[in-house]
N, C-alpha and C positions, 0 to 999 in steps of 0.2 A: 438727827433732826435737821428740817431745811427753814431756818428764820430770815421770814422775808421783812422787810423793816419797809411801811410803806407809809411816802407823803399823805396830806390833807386831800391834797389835788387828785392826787390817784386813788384813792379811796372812794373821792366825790364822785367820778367817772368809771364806776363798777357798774358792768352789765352782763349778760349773760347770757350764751351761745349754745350752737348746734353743730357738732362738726362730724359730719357724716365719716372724711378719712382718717378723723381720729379712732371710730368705731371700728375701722377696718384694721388701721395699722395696732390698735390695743388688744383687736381679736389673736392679731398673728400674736404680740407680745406675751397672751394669756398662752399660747400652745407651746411658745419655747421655753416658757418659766414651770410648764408640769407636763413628766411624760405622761399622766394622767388627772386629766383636768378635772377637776372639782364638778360636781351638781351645783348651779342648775346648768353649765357648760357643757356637759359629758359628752350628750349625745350631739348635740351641736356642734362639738369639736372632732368628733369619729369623722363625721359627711364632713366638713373644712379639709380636714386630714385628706382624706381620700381625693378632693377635689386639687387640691395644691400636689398630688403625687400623682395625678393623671394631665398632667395640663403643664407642658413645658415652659411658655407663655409666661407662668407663676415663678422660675425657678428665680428672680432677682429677690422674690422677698423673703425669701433665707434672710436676707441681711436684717428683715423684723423678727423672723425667728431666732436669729441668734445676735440677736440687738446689743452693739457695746452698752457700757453704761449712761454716753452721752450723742446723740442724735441730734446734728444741727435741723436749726428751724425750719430751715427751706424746705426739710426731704418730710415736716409736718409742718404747716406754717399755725398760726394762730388764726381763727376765723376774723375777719373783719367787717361781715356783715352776720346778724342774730342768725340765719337758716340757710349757709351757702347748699349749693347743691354738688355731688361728688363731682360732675363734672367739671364745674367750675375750679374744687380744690385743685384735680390732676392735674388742667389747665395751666393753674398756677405753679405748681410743683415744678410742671415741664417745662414752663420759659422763666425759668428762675436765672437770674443773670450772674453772667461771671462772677464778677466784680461781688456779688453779694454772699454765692459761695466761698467763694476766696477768704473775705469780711469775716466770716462765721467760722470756718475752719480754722481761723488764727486765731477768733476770740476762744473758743471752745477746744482747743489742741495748742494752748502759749510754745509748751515744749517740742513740737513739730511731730509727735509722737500718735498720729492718725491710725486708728486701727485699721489693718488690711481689709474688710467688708467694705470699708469708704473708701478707701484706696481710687478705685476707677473714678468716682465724683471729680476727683481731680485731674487722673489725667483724661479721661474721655466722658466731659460733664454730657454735654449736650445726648452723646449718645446712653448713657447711663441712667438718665431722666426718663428718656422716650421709653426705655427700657423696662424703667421700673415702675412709671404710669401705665403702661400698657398692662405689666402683669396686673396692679391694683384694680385696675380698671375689670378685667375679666375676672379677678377674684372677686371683685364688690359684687358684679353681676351673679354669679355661681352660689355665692358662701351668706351673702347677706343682704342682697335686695331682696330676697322671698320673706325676710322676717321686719324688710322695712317697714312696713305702714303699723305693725304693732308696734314696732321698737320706738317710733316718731308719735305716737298715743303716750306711751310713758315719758316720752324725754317731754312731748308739750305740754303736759300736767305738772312735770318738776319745773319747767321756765314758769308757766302760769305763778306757779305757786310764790317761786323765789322770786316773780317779779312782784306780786301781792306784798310779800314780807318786807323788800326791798320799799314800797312805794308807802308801807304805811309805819317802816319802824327803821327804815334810812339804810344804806351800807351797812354801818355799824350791828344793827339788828341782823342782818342778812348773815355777816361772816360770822358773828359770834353763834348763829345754829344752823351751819352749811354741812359738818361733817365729823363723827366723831374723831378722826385722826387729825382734825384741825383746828384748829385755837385762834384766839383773836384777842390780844391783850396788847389796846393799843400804845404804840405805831406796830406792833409786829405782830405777823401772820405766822403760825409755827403749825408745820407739816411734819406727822411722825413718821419717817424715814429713814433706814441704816444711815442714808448716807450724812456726813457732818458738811453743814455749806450754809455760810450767811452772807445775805444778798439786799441791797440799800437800792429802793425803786423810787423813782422822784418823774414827778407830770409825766406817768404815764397814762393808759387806761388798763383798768384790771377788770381782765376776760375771763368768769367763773362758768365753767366747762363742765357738765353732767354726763356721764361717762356711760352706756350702757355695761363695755364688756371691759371696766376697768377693772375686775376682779377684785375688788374690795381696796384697793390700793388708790391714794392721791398723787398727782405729780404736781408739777410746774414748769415751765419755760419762760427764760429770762431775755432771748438772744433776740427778739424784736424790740428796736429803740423807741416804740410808740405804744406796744402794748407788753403786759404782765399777764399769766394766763395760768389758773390754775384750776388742773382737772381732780373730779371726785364722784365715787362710785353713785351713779342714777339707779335709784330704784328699779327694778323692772326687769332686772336680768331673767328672773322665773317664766317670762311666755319662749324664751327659749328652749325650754323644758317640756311644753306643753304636749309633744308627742313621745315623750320618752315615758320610762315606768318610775315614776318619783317614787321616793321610799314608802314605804307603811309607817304608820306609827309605831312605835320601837318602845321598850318599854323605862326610856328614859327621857320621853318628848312627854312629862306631866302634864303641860299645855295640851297636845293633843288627847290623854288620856282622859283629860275631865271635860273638854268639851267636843273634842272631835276632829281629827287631821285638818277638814276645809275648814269647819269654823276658827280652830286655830290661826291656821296659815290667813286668815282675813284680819284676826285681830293682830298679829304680828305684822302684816301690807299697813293696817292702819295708824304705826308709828310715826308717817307718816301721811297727812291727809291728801286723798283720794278720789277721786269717784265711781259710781258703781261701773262705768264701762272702763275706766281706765284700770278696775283691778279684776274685773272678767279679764284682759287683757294681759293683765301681768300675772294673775295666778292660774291663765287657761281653764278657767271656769265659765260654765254660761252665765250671761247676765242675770237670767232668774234664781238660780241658785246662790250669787252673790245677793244678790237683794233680799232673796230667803236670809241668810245668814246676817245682814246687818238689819234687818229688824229683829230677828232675837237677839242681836247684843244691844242693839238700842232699849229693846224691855225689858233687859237686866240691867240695863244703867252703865254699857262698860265703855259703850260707842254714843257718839253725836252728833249734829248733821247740823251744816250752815251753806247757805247760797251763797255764791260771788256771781253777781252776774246772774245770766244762765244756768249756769252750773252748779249743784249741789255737791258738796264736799263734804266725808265722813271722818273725822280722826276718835283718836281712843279720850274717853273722857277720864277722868284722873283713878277711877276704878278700874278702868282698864290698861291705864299705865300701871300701877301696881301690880295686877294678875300678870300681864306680859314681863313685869321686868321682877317682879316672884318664881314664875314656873316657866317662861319662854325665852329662856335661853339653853334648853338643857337637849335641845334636838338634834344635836351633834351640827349644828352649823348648817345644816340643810335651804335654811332659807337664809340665810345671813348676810348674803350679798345680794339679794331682792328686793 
């Protein structure tokens, strides 16, 4: 477990981010962590694969494929504005100053004991950098700008939301329903994690991070003195799925059995709340067909539908929180990180 122990102050100053190179550097992290990635990644990961073994350009992020356990901040910073753009990250990544490498390496390696992957940061920063933005940069293009403008529909419906919860039920409301693997029993933030680490944050700001291809996993990063940033799994990772052949209904997905794989997969999307283009999106549905499907859970009573704004949002109403967490969870995990 990772127990973050955080001020008044820091608590008071919780906001919530978009970090394009985190999407990128978590992508490579999900392909070193399984020589065969989970659904809804699968086929997503085959064409990544393929593109990182034809493109020399790519060969520095080995080092996210075979990621030590600790990754100083500089080579991922923390976003400091709500929606940077990848450019801007690399940007920064590449004129990352000595002085603050150096900084980080010491805090993050006290015993001088730097894994050889980081090894060159130190002695050939400058050229290392150029080296390893350059590959990122022609990976983001190749691997994941084609899935941007959906993947940015789901992450700005999770900020919408978390900023809604945030504005009407404070910080406090926000972290206590951010993520099952995450707790909030204050002062302390607890992240279920092998690793054992407890960590005291005082006037910072905490930067809550929605992760497209965090593969069901949360982290955190401590190594910036101004912010605390913790990431966790964004709904949505299923439009990356959208051209591959998703499973059948299996005769142990009862949720799909009684009402039907899409209706299923809509009332599981609506754990939580959505809209209809933003879960055509995430479950590669047409819009008509999603909106077929949550009028018949709405005249069965299992769905419910509220405006913010412009926007109409559907979540599962208390009937259909019990049918989903009775029979839908028995799908072998299929949609679990969506």
């Amino acid at each position: 477990m990772i127990h973050i122990e955080l001020d008044d102050a820091t608590v008071a100053r919780t906001r919530i981010a978009i970090s394009p190179l985190a999407e990128a550097v978590y992508s490579l992290h999900l392909m070193g962590r399984f020589s065969s990635v989970p659904w809804p990644y699968t086929a997503w990961a085959g064409r990544a694969r393929r593109i990182l073994a034809t493109n020399p350009i790519m060969d520095p992020l080995r080092l996210f494929l075979d990621a030590p356990m600790i990754i100083p901040n500089f080579l991922l910073p923390v976003p400091r504005t709500g929606l940077p753009t990848i450019t801007e990250q690399l940007e920064l990544v590449r004129d990352t100053p000595h002085e603050l490498a150096e900084a980080q390496f010491a805090a993050d390696f006290p015993n001088g004991a730097i894994p050889p992957d980081l090894l060159p940061f130190r002695t050939d920063l400058r050229g290392s950098l150029r080296r390893l933005t350059e590959g990122l940069a022609a990976y983001w293009e190749a691997a994941i700008e084609p899935y941007w403008p959906a993947m940015r529909t789901a992450l700005d419906e999770e900020v919408l939301l978390r900023a809604r919860e945030l504005a009407t039920n404070g910080p406090e409301g926000l972290l206590s329903e951010l993520h099952p693997q995450i707790s909030w029993n204050p002062p302390m933030l607890t992240l279920a994690k092998p690793l054992d680490h407890a960590l005291t944050v005082r006037d910072r700001r905490l930067v809550l991070m929605p992760v497209i291809f965090a593969g069901g996993h949360v982290g955190c990063s401590s190594s910036d003195p101004e912010l605390q940033s913790v990431d966790y799994q964004c709904r949505g990772a299923a439009l990356l799925a959208e051209d591959s052949v998703k499973p059948s209904v299996s005769d142990d997905d009862r949720l799909g059995l009684l009402v039907g794989r899409g209706r299923a997969s809509v009332l599981r999307a609506l754990r939580t709340p959505t809209t209809t283009t933003g879960l055509a999106r995430i479950l590669g549905l047409a819009p008509s067909t999603v909106s077929e499907h949550l009028a018949a859970l709405q005249a069965a009573g299992v769905a419910h539908r509220r405006r913010a704004g412009r926007r109409v949002f559907y979540a599962l109403a208390p009937a259909g929180t019990a049918l989903v967490t009775l029979l839908g969870d028995d799908s072998a995990g299929s949609e679990s990180v969506s």
